[in-house]
C-alpha positions in Angstrom: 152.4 152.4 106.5 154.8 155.3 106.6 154.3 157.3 109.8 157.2 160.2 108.9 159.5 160.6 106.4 162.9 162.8 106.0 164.1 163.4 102.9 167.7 164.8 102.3 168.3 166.7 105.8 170.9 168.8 106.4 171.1 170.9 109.9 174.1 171.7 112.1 174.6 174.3 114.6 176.9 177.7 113.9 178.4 177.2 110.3 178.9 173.5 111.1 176.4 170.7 109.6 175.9 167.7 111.8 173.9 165.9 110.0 173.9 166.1 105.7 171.7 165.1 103.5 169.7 162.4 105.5 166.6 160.6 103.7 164.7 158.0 106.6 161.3 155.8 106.8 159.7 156.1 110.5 157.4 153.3 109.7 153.7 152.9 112.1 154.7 149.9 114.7 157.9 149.8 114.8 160.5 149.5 117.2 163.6 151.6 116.1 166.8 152.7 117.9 168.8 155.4 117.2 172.4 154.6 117.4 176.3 155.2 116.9 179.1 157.4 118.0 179.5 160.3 120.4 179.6 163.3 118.6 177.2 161.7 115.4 173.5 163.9 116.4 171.6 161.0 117.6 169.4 163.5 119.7 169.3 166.2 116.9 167.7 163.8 114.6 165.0 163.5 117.4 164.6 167.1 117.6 164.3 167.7 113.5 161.2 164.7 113.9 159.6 166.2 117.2 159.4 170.1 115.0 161.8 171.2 117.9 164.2 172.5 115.4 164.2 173.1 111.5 166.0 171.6 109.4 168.4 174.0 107.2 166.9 172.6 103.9 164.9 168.8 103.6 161.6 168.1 104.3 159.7 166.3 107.2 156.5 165.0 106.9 153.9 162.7 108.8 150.9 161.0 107.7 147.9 163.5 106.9 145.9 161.7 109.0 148.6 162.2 112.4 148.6 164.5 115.1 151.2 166.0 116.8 149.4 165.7 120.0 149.8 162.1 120.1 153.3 162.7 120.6 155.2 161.6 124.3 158.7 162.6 124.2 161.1 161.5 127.5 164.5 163.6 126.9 167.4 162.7 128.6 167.0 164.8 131.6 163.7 164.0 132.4 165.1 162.2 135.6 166.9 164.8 137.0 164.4 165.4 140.0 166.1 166.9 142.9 166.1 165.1 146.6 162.7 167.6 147.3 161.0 167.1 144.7 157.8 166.7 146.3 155.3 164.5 143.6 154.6 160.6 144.8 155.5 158.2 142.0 151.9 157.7 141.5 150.6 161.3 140.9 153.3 161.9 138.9 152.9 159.1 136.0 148.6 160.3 136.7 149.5 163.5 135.5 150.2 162.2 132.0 146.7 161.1 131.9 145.8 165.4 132.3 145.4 166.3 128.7 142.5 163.9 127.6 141.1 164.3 131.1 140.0 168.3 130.2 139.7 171.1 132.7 138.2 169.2 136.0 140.4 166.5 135.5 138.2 164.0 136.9 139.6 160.2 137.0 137.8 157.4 136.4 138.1 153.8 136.9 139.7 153.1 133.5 142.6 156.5 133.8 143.7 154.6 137.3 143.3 151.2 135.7 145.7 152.3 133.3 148.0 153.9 135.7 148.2 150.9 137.9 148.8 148.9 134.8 151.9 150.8 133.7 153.5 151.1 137.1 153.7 147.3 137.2 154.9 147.3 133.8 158.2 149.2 134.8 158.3 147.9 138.0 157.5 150.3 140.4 153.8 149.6 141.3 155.4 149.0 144.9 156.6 152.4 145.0 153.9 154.2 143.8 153.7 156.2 147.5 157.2 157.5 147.5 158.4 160.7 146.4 160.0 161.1 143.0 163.1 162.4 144.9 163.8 160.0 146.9 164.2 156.8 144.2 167.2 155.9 142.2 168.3 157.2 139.0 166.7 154.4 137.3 163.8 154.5 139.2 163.0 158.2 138.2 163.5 157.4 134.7 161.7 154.4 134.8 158.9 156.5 136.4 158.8 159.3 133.5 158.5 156.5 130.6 155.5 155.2 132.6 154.0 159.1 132.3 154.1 159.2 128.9 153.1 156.0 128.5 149.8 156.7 130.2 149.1 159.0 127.6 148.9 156.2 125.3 150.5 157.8 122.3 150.9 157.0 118.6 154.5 158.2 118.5 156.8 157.5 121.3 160.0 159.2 121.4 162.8 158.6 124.0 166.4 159.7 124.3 168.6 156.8 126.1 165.8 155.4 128.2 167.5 152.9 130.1 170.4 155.3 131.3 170.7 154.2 135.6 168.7 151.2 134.6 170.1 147.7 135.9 170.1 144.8 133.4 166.9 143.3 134.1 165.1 146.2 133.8 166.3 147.1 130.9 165.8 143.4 129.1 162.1 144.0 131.2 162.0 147.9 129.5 163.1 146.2 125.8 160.4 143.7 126.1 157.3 146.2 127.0 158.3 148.1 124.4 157.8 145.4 122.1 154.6 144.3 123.4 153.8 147.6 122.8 154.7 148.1 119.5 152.5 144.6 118.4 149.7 145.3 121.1 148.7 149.3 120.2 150.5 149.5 117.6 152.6 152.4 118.8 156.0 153.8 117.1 158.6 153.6 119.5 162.1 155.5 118.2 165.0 155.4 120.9 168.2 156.4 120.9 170.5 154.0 122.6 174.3 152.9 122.8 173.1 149.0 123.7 172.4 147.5 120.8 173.5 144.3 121.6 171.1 144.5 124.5 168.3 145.8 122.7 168.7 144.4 119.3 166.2 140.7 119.5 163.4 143.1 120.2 163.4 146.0 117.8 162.4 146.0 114.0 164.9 148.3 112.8 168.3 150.1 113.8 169.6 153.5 112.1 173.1 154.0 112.9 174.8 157.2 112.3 178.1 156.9 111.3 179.4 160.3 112.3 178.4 164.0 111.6 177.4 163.6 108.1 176.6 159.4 107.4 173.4 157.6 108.2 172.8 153.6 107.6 170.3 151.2 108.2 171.3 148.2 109.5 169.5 145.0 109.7 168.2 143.3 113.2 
């Protein structure tokens, strides 16, 4: 089933399209990284599907039946706490569970079921008591994936995830994703420079030639 499709996209920024005439397939379930050079609006193209800018002329459009608010989106500078920032790793990945939760915010046994859950999946369940400020790159990053995971969405968007990651947890990162891809059923879109890394576990790449080309290119 076809979650969101763009159809012959052009945007840029000042006089100067990055991105012409794209036409793309987000398909529900799939895996799909975002790749190619410097310079080639990787990120934009995230920002035309989130609605966080509009396209100069094209279309975008989801599935009737799909809501916007079963969105997560991790940007690139999600990790950038500071040393005092003062949020545990735990209460921080909790607070993605706030929005489904309502006003009182009252947990239950299935919210911190799923919280624990996630932590372990990215490998921090051990650090769940220490501040966000005081873990590595990696770590933080790691951390913000597992807060929008816990919010268990249909569409999850990420812009070079495994930035400060070492190579085991980003094979570990590759492979969750994939489980949950098959498992939920959730889209997963990243943008990424490692394909060879990444590439045995996702359905689809689309590589961007430069400012203007887009391909697909088989896995």
């Amino acid at each position: 089933m076809i979650l969101c499709s763009l159809r012959n996209i052009v945007f840029g920024y000042g006089n100067e399209p990055v991105l012409r005439n794209v036409s793309v397939d987000i398909h529900a379930g799939e895996f799909i990284a975002v790749s190619g050079p410097n310079g080639a609006a990787k990120t934009t193209l995230l920002k035309l599907m989130l609605g966080l800018v509009k396209p100069w002329s094209g279309s975008i459009e989801f599935t009737p039946d799909f809501s916007r608010s079963s969105v997560a989106y991790v940007p690139q500078q999600a990790s950038s706490f500071n040393s005092g920032f003062p949020s545990k790793v735990y209460e921080l990945v909790k607070s993605g569970c706030y929005p489904e939760l309502g006003l009182f915010r009252r947990f239950h046994k299935e919210q911190h079921a799923l919280v624990e859950e996630t932590l372990k999946a990215v490998g921090l369940w051990e650090m769940r008591s220490r501040k966000i400020g005081e873990l590595s790159g990696g770590q933080k990053q790691r951390a913000c994936i597992a807060r929008a995971m816990v919010q268990q969405p249909d569409l999850l968007v990420l812009d070079e995830p495994v930035t400060g990651m070492d190579a085991a947890s980003r094979v570990r990162f590759y492979k969750w994703m994939r489980k949950v891809t098959q498992t939920r059923g959730t889209t997963v879109i990243m943008v990424t420079h490692g394909l060879d890394e990444a590439r045995d576990y996702l359905d689809r790449v689309v590589y961007l030639e430069g400012r203007e080309e887009i391909d697909h290119v088989p896995v």
